[in-house]
matplotlib code that plots the C-alpha trace (Angstrom):
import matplotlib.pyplot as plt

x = [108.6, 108.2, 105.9, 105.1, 103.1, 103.8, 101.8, 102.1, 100.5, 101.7, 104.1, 104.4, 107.8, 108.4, 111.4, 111.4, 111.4, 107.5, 106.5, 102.7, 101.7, 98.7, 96.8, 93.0, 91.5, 89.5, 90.5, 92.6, 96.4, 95.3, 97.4, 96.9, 94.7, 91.5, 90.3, 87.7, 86.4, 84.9, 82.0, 82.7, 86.4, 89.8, 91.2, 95.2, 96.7, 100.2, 100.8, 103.9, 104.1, 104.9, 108.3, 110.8, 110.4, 113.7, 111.7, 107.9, 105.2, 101.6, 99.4, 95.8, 93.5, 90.2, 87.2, 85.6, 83.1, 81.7, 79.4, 76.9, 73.3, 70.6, 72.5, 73.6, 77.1, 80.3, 83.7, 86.7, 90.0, 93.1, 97.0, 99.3, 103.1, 103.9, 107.5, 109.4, 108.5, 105.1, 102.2, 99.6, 95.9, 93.8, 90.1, 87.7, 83.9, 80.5, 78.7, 76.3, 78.2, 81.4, 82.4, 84.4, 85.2, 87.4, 89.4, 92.8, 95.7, 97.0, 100.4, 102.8, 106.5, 109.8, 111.1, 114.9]
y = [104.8, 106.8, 107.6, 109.4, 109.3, 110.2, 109.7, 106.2, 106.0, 106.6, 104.2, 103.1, 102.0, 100.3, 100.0, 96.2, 96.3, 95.7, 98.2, 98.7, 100.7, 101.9, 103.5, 104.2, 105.7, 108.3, 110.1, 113.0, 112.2, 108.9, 108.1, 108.4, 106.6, 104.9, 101.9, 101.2, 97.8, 96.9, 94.1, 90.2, 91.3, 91.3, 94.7, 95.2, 97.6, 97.6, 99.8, 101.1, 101.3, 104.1, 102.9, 99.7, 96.0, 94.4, 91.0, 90.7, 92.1, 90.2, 92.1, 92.6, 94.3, 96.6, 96.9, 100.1, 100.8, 100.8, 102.9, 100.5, 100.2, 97.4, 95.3, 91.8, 90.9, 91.9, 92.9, 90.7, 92.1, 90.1, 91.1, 89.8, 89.3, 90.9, 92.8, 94.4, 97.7, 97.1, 94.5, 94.2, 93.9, 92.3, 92.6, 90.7, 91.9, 90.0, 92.9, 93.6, 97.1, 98.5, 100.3, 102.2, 101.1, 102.9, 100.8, 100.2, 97.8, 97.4, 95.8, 94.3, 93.4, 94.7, 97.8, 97.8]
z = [131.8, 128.5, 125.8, 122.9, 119.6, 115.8, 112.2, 113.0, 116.9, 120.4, 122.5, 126.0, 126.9, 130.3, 132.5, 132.2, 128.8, 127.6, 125.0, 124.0, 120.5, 119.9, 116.9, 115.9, 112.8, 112.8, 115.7, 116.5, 116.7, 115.9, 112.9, 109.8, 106.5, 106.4, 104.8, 101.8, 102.5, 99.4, 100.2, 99.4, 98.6, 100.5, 101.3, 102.1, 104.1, 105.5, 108.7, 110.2, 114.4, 116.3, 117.3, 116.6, 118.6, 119.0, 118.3, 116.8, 118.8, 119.5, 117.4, 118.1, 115.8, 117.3, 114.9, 116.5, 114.0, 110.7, 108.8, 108.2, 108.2, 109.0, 106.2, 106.9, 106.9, 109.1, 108.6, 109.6, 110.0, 110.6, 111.2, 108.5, 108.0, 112.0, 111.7, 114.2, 112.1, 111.2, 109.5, 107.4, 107.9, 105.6, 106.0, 104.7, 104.2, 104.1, 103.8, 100.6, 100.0, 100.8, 103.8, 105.9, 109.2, 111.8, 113.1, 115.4, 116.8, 119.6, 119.6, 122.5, 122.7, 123.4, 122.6, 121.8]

ax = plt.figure().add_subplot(projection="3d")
ax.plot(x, y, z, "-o")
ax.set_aspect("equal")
plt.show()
């Protein structure tokens, strides 16, 4: 197998042809760009992967945190418009002020 990691995340790439990105914000040689979630509003961010699919990959987004308080609400976020390149995440907050959450994917497929 191989890996690697650049702005965009790290890769695993498998000899049967199964490739797994992965990217977080917030942490060392974890990619870059945050997020300013602002509260009972949509928020867009398009994201590029580490490394090409040859077909689109399964996409699954990881809320790690947010910094918020005793507030009530909660963040949603939710992968958009899946390429072989990249996608966009659109999330959506409940919250009664905006926010910053770190936050991650997690994306598998095949690697050409």
């Amino acid at each position: 197998f191989s890996s690697g990691s650049n702005d965009n995340g790290s890769w695993v790439k498998y000899p049967d042809g199964t490739m797994i990105c992965y990217w977080q914000s917030g942490v060392p040689g974890g990619g870059t760009g945050g997020v300013s979630v602002k509260a009972n509003a949509v928020t867009t961010i398009n994201l590029t992967f580490p490394e090409t699919f040859s077909s689109e990959p399964v996409v699954m987004p990881i809320l790690m945190s947010g910094s918020s308080s005793a507030t009530i609400g909660y963040i949603v976020a939710c992968p958009w418009y899946v390429t072989t390149t990249g996608f966009q995440v659109r999330f959506y907050s409940k919250d009664t002020s905006n926010r910053e959450p770190n936050y991650g994917y997690m994306a598998i497929g095949r690697w050409k």
